[in-house]
N, C-alpha and C positions, 0 to 999 in steps of 0.2 A: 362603258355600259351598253353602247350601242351592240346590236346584232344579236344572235345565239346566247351570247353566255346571260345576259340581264334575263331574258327571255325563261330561262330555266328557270333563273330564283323569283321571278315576278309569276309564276303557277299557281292557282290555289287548287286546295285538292279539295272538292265538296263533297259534305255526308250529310244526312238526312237525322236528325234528333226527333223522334217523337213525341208530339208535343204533350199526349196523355195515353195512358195505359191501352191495350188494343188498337192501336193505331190502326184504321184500312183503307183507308185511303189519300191520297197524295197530300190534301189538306191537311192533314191528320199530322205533317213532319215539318219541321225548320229544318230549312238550310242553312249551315254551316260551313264559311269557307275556312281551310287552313291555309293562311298566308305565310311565305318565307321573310322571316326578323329582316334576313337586308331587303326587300323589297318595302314594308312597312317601313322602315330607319329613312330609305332615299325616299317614302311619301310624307313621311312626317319631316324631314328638313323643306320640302318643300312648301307644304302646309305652315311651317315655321316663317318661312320668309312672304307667305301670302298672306297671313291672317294681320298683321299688324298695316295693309294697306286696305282691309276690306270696310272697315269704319269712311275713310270716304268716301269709298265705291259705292256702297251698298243704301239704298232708302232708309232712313232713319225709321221708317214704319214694318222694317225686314230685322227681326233682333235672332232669329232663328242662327247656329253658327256662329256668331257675330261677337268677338271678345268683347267686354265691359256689355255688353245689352242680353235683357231677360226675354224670356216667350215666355214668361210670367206676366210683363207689362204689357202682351198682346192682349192678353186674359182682361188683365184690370182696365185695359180701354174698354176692350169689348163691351162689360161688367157695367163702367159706366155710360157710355153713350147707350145703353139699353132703358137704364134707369130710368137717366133725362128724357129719352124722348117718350118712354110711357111716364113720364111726369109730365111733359107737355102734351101730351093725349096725341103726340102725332101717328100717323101711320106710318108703321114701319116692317122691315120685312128683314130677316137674316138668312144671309148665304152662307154657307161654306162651303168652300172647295177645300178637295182631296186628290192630287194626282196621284192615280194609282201606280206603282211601279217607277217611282218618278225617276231615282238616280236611271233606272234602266232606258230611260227614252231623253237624256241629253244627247244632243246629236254633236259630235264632235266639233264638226267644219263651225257650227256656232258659236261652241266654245273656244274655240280658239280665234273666229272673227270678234268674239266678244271681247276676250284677252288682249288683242291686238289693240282694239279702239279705246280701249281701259288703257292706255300707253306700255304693257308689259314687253320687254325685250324679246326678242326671237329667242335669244339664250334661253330663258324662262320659258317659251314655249316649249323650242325644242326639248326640254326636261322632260316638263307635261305630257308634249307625244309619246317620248321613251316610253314613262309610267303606263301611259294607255296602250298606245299599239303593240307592245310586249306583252300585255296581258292574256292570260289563258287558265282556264280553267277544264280539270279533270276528276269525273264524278268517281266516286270510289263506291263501289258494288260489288258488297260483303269482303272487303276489305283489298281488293284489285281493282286498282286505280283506271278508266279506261282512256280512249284518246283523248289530246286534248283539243278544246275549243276555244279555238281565239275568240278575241273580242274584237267587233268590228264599231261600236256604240253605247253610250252607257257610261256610269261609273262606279266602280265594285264598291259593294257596300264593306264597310268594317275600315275600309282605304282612308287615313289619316288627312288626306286633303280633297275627298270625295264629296264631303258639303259644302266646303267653301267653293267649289268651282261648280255646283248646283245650286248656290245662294246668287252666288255671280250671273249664274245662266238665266233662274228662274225674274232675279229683279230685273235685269234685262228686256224680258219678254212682259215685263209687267209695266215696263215704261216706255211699247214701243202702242 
């Protein structure tokens, strides 16, 4: 898989879907990548062989991703620790965060110090790199694809093992 030839079938070709009638401005469109089946097939075995060690990786309070656990039970905690504490008259105050653009601001060299201190084999990493430093994407404008742009950062959205190693990154940086 190394070199050239993974690098071709790991391309996606983006188009722009309108998201309502008149579109005029950039907001106005989703992006859509078309990924090639064997680059998706070599991210989902990989995702295969990650998701069933993410349960003890990951914070029991992180169920985003996470086989057997709900972001529904985020909800109903929420839900109730709201109740209780306007049942106990306390002051209380709600946050939420949103990172915007998130898969696109994993920094690699983290993810992969992360991976390493998670005990993950170099093997396993090495993979991971493949997936990533092979990637490239090429915007298609009116139907002629133009150059393509590596990826230097990030992890492409619609990529079969792209939350779990965003799950991985984000509890990480939530328990440092």
């Amino acid at each position: 898989l190394w070199g050239r030839g993974f690098s071709c079938l790991n391309q996606a070709l983006l188009t722009l879907i309108p998201k309502r009638a008149n579109a005029a401005s950039l907001g106005d469109y989703r992006p859509i990548s078309l990924i090639h089946l064997v680059a998706k097939i070599f991210a989902k075995v990989l995702s295969l062989r990650l998701a069933p060690k993410l349960n003890n990786l990951v914070s029991p309070i992180q169920n985003a991703f996470i086989p057997g656990r709900s972001l529904h039970d985020n909800f109903m905690l929420l839900r109730q620790t709201t109740r209780l504490l306007h049942h106990l008259g306390a002051q209380r105050i709600l946050l939420k965060l949103d990172l915007a653009r998130a898969f696109d601001s994993v920094s690699w060299s983290f993810l992969f110090e992360t991976l390493r201190c998670y005990g993950f084999s170099d093997h396993f990493l090495g993979w991971i790199a493949i997936l990533l430093s092979s990637a490239s994407t090429r915007i298609l404008l009116n139907g002629v694809p133009g150059p393509a742009i590596c990826h230097r950062c990030g992890l492409r959205q619609g990529n079969p093992v792209s939350p779990q190693l965003f799950v991985l990154t984000v509890d990480t940086l939530g328990r440092l």
